[in-house]
C-alpha positions as CSV (number, residue, x, y, z in Angstrom):
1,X,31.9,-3.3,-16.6
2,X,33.5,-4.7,-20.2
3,X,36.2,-5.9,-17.9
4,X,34.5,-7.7,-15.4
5,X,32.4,-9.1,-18.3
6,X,35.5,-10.3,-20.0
7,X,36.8,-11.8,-16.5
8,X,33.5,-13.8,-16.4
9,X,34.1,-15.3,-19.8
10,X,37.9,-15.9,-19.2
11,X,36.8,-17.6,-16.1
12,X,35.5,-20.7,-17.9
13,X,38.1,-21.1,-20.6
14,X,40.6,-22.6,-17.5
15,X,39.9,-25.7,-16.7
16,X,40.6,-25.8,-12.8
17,X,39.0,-22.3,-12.5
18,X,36.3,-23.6,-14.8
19,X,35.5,-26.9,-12.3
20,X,36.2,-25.3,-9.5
21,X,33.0,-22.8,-10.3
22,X,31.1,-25.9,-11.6
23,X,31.6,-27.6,-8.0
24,X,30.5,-24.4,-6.6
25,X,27.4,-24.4,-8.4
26,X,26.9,-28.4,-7.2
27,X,27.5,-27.4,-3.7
28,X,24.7,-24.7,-4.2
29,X,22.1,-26.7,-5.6
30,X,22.7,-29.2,-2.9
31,X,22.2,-26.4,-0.2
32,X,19.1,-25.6,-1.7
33,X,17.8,-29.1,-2.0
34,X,18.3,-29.4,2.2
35,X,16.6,-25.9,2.7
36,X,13.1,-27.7,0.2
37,X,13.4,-31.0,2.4
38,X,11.2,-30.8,5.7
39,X,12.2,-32.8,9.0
40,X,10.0,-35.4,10.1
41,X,6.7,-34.6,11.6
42,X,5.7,-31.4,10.6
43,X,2.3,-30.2,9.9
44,X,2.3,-29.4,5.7
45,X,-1.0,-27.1,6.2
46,X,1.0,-24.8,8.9
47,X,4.3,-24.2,6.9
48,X,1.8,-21.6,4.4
49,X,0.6,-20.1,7.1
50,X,4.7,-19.5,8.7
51,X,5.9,-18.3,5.2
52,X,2.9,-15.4,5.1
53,X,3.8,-14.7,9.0
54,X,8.0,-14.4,8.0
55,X,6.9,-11.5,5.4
56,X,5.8,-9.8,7.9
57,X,9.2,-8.8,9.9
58,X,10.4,-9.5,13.6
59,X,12.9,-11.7,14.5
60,X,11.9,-14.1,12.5
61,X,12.1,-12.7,9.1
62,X,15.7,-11.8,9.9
63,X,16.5,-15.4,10.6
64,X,14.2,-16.5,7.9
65,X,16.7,-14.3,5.4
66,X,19.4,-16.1,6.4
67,X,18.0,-19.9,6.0
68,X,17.0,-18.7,2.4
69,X,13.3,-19.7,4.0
70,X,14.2,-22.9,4.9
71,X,13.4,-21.6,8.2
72,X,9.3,-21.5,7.7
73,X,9.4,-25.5,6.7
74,X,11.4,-26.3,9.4
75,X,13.6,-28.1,6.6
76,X,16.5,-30.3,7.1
77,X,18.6,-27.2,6.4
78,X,16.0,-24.7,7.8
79,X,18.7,-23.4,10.4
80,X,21.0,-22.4,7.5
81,X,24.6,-20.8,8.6
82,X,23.3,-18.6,11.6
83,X,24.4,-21.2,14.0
84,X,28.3,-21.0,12.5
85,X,28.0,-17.4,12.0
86,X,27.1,-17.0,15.9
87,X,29.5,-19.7,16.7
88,X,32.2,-17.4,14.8
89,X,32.0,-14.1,16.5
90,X,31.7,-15.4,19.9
91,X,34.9,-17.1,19.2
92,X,36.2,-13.7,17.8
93,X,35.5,-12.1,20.9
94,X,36.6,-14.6,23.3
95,X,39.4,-14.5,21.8
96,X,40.2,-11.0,23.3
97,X,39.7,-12.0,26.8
98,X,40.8,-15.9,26.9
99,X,44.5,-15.7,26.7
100,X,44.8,-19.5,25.3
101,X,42.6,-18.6,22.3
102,X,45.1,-15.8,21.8
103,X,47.9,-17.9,21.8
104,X,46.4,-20.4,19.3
105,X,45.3,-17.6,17.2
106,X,49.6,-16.4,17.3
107,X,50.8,-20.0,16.3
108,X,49.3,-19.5,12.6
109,X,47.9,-22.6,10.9
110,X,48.2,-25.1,13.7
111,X,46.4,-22.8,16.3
112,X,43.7,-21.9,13.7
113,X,43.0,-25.6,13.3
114,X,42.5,-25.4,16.6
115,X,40.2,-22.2,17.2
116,X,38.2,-23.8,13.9
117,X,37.6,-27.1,16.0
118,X,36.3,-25.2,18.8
119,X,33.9,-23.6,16.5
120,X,32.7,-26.8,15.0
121,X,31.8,-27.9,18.5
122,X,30.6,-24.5,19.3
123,X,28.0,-24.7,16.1
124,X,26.8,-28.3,17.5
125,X,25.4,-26.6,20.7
126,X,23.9,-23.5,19.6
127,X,22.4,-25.7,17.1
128,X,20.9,-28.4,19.7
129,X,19.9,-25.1,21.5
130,X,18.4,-23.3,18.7
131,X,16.3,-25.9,17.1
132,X,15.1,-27.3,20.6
133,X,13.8,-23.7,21.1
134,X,12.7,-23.3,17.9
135,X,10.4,-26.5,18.4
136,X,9.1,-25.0,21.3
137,X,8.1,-21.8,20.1
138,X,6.3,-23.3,16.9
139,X,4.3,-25.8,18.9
140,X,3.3,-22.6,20.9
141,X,2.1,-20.2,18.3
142,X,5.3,-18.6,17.7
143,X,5.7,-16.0,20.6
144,X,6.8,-12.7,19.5
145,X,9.0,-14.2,16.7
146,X,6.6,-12.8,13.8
147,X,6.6,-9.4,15.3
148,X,2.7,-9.6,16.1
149,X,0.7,-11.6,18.3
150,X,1.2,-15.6,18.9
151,X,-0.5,-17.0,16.2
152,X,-2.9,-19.8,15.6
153,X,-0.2,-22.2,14.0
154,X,1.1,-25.5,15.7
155,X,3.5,-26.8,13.1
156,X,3.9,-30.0,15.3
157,X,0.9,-31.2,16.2
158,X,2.0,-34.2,17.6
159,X,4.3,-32.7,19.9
160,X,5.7,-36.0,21.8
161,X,9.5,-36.3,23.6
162,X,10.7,-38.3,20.4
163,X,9.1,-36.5,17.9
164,X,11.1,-33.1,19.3
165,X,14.2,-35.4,19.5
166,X,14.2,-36.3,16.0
167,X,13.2,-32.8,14.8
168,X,16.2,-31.3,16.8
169,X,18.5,-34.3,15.8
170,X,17.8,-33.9,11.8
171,X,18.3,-29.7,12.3
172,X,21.2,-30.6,14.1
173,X,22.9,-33.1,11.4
174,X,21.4,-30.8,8.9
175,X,23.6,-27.4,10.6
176,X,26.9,-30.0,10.7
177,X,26.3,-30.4,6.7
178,X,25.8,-27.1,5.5
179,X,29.4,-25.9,7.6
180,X,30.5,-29.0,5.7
181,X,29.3,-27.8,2.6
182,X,31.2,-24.0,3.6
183,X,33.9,-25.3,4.3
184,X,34.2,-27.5,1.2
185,X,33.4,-24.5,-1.5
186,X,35.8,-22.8,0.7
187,X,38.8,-25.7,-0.1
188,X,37.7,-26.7,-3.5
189,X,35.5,-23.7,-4.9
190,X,35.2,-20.0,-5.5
191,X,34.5,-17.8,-2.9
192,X,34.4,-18.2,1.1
193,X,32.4,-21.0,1.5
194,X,29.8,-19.3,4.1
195,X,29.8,-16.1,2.5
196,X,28.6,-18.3,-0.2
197,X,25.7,-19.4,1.3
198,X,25.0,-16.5,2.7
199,X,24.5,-14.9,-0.8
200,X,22.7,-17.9,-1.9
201,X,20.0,-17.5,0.9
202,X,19.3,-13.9,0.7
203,X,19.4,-13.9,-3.0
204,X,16.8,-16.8,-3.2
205,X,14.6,-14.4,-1.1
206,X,14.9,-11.4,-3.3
207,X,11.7,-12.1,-5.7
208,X,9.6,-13.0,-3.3
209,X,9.8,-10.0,-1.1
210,X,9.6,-8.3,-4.2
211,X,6.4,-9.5,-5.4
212,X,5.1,-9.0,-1.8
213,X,5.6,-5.5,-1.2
214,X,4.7,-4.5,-4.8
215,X,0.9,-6.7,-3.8
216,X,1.3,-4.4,-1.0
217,X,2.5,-0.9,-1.6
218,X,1.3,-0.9,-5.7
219,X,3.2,-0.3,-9.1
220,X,4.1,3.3,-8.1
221,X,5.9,2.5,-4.5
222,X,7.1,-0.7,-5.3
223,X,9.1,1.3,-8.1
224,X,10.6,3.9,-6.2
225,X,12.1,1.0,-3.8
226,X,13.5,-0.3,-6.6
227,X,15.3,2.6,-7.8
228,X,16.7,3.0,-4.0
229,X,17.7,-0.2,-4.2
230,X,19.8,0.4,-8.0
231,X,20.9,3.6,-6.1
232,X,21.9,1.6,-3.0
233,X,24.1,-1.1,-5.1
234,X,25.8,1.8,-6.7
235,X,26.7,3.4,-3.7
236,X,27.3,-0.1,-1.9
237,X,29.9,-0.8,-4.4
238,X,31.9,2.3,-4.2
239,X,31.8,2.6,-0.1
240,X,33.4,-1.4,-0.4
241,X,35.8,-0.8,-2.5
242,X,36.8,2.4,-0.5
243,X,40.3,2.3,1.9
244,X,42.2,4.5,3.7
245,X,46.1,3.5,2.7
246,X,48.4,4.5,5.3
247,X,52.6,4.7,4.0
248,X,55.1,2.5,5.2
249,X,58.7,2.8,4.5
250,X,61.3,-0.1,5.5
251,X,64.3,1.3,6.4
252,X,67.7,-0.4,3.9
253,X,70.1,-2.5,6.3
254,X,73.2,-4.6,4.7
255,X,73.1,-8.5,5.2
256,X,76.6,-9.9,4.6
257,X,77.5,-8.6,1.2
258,X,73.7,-7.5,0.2
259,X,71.8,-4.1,0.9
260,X,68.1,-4.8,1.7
261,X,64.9,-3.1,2.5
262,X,64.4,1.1,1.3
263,X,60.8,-0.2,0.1
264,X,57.8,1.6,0.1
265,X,54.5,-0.1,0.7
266,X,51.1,0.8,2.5
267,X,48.2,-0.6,4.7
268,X,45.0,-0.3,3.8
269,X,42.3,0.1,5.7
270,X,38.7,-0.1,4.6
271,X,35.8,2.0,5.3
272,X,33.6,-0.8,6.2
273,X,36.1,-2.8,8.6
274,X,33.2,-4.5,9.4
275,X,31.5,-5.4,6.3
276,X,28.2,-7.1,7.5
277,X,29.0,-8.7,10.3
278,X,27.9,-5.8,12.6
279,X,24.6,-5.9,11.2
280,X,24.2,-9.3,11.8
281,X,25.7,-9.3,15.2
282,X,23.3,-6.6,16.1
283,X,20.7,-8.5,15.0
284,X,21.5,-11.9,17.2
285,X,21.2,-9.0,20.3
286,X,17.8,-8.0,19.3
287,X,17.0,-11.6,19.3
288,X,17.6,-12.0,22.6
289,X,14.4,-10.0,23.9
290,X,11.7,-12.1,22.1
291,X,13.7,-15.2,23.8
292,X,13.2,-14.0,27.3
293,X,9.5,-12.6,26.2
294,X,8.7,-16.1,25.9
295,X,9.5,-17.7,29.1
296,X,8.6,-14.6,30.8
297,X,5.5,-14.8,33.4
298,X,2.3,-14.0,31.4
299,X,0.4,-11.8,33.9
300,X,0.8,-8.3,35.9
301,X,4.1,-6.7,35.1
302,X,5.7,-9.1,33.5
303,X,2.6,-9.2,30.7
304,X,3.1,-5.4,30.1
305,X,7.0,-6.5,29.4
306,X,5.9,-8.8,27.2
307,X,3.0,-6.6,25.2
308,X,5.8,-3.8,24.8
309,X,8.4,-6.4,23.3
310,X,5.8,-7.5,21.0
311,X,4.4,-4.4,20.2
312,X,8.0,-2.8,19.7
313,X,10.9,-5.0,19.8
314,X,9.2,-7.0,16.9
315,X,8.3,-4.6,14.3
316,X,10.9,-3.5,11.9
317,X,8.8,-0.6,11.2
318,X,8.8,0.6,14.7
319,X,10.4,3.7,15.7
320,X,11.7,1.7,18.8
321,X,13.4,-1.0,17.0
322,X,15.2,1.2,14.2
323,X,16.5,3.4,17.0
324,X,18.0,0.0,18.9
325,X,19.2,-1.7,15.8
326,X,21.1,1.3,14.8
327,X,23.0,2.3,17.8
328,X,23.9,-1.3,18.2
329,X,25.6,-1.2,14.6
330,X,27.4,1.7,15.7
331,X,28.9,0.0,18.5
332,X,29.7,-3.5,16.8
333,X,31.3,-2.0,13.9
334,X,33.2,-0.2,16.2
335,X,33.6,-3.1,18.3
336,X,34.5,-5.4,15.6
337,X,37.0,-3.0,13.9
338,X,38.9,-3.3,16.9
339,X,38.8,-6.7,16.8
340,X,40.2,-7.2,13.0
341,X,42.6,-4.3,13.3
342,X,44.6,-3.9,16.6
343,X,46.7,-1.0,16.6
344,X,49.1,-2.7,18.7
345,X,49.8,-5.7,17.0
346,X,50.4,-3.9,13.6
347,X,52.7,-1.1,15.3
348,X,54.9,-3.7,16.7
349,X,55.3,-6.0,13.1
350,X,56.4,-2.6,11.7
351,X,58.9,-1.9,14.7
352,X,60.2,-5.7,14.3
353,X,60.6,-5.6,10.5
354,X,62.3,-2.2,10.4
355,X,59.9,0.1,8.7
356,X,58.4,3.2,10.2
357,X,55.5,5.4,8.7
358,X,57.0,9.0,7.6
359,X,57.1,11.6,9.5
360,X,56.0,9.3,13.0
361,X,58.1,7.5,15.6
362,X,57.9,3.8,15.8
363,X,57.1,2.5,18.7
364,X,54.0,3.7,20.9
365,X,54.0,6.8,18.4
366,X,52.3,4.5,16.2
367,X,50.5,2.9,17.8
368,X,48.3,6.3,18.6
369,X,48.6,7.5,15.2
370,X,46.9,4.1,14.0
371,X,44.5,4.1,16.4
372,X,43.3,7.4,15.7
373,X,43.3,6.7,11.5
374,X,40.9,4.0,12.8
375,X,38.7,6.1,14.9
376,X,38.5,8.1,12.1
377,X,37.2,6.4,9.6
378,X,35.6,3.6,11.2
379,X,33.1,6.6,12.2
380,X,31.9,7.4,8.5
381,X,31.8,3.4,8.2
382,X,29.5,3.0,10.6
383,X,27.4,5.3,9.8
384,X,27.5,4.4,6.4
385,X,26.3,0.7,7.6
386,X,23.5,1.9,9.4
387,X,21.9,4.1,6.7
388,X,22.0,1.1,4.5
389,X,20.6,-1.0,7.2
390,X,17.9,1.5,8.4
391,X,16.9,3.7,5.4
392,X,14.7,1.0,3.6
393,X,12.8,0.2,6.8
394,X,12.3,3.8,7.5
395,X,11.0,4.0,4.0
396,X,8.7,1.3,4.5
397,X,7.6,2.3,7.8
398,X,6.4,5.9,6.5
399,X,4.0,3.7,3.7
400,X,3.6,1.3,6.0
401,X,4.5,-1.8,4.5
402,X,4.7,-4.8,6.8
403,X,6.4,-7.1,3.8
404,X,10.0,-7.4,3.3
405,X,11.5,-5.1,5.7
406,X,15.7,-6.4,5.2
407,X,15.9,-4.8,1.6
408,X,19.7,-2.5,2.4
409,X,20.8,-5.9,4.8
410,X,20.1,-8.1,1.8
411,X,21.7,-5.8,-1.1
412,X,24.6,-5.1,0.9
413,X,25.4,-8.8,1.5
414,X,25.1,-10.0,-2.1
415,X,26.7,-7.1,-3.2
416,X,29.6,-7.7,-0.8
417,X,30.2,-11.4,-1.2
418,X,29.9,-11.0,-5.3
419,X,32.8,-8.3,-5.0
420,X,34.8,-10.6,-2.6
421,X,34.5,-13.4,-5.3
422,X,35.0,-11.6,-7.8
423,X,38.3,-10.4,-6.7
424,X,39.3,-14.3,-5.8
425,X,38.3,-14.9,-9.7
426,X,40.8,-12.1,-10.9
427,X,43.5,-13.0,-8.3
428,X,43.4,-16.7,-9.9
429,X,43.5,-15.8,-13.3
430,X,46.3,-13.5,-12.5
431,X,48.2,-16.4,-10.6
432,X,47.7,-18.4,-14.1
433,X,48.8,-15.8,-16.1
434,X,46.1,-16.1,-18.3
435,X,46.8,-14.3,-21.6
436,X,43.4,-12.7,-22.2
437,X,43.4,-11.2,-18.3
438,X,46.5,-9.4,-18.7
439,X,46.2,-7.7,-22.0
């Protein structure tokens, strides 16, 4: 703690470190200016009436984390990174089936300049998608989106042809700016610029959904999920920083006149592969129900689909919905694992640079051996992601609190974008050799 103290002090005293924080900040309070600032057109009176309905859970209140609750104002920002985020993992997993993202991927910088554009363009259409629906479901009560009934809310009144063109236009322009803004902190900041964000958002929730489950649940409940939540930061901490390091050894060879290589080195191999992007993955699944629920016929059979989507689909305190949510972060953390570690790929660098891990063949060997070190301890990951995930809402479920059901989502990505900076911070005062770092 003294340390990371002192690192935080040191960081100011360097002046590129120290403006390179400032702009950070800057870019921040700019973000957070977009997410205050409504689009054209919308009803004032309504937006109260969203915010109360986004405390409640579904769909909704996920998304609404994640626009920092620029979301209920339909602000210029109100989409936040979610578009980007999406855009990014379906990229990530094309790239395993479309051999020319593959390729680009392989040619280093000039290929990921070229998967990056793709995303770009990828961002602008879910984003002409997502606010075009968005406008939709708002002008209709909200569907299942708040996890109860439609509600009485039409947050554009005047819902005309260019009135819903302008809306989606400024959401759109307003999506292209905040990846600007990302990808900015990420060139001339600290941190990863949408991991930035991301914190920025679910942090600016925090005190709200505080206040509204302790006007809820009372003094005594509201303090108990505060000290799981102290207990869950602890715990969050030491899971992240936790890695399986598996030995590498490089065998010596002689160039010309020189003996090189007989190193010793290691990979490691986190616990949480992952981080949160399974959660959030799972998440963009379980949005896909209230989509269809809403386009859906409203009568006979197709009306009981709908009532049992509402009823459970929609509820983060529902038994239903914990179960799906969970066995779908199972399978994307062991999904995405895959993806950011491929036991192929890393056995055949080793082969090619001459190094072997002790005691197993290289070639195919190694492969195997990798891929069951990663079965391994991508299981306890998992799990690890879904208790932090679930266990709040099953907490709040038993009391029944409707409010603030994202509590473990929202501790575990602050806590894992402030470590990630954090360790950017120490890297570049260690690449300054800054005096006070290294005593």
């Amino acid at each position: 703690m003294r340390s990371t103290l002192s690192n935080l002090a040191n960081m100011f005293r360097v002046p590129d470190l120290r403006n390179k924080v400032l702009f950070t900040l800057f870019i921040i309070a700019v973000y957070r200016l977009g997410d205050a600032i409504p689009c054209p057109g919308i009803d004032f009176n309504a937006v109260h009436s969203l915010e109360v309905a986004s405390q409640k859970g579904g769909v909704f209140g996920f998304l609404n984390l994640f626009s920092g609750g620029g979301l209920t104002k339909m602000a210029l920002f109100g989409l936040g990174i979610m578009p980007y985020i999406t855009s990014s993992i379906i990229i990530q997993l094309l790239i395993v089936v479309i051999p020319k993202f593959e390729q680009w991927r392989d040619e280093g910088a000039v290929g990921q300049k070229k998967l990056t554009q793709v995303t770009r363009y990828l961002t602008i259409a879910l984003a002409v998608m997502q606010s075009t629906g968005l406008a939709y479901v708002f002008h209709n009560g909200g569907g299942g989106f708040f996890g109860t009934q439609s509600l009485n809310v039409d947050l554009i009144p005047k819902f005309t042809i260019p009135r819903v063109l302008l809306i989606v236009l400024t959401m759109t322009a307003g999506t292209v700016v905040v990846m600007w803004l990302g990808e900015v902190i990420t060139q001339r900041g600290v941190g990863q610029g949408m991991s930035v964000l991301i914190f920025t958002n679910v942090v600016a929730t925090m005190p709200t959904g505080g206040n509204s489950v302790r006007l809820e649940a009372g003094y005594f409940k509201f303090g108990v999920i505060v000290a799981l939540s102290i207990a869950l930061l602890f715990a969050i901490v030491f899971i992240e920083q936790g890695q399986r390091r598996i030995p590498v050894t490089f065998a010596k060879r002689v160039v010309g006149r020189r003996m090189y290589g007989g190193q010793s080195t290691y990979i490691p191999m986190k616990v949480n592969t992952g981080g949160v992007i399974p959660i959030i993955f799972a998440s963009s699944v379980l949005y896909f129900p209230y989509l269809i629920s809403n386009v859906l016929p409203s009568h006979g059979f197709w009306r009981q689909v709908q009532t049992w989507i509402t009823v459970h689909l929609a509820r983060p305190n529902d038994m239903w919905y914990i179960l799906s949510y969970g066995v779908l972060i199972l399978g994307f953390a062991y999904f995405y694992a895959a993806i950011q570690f491929d036991p192929h790929q890393q056995a055949d660098v080793i082969r090619k640079q001459g190094g072997y891990i002790p005691g197993i063949r290289p070639g195919p060997p190694t492969e195997r051996h990798l891929q069951s070190i990663l079965n391994r301890i991508t299981l306890p990951g998992a799990l690890w992601l879904a208790t932090i995930a679930l266990l709040p809402s099953i907490m709040l479920a038993v009391w029944n609190i409707q409010n603030y059901p994202f509590a473990g989502t929202t501790i575990l990505i602050a806590v894992g974008v402030a470590l990630e900076t954090m360790k950017q911070v120490d890297s570049q005062l260690m690449l300054r050799n800054y005096e006070g770092f290294l005593k």
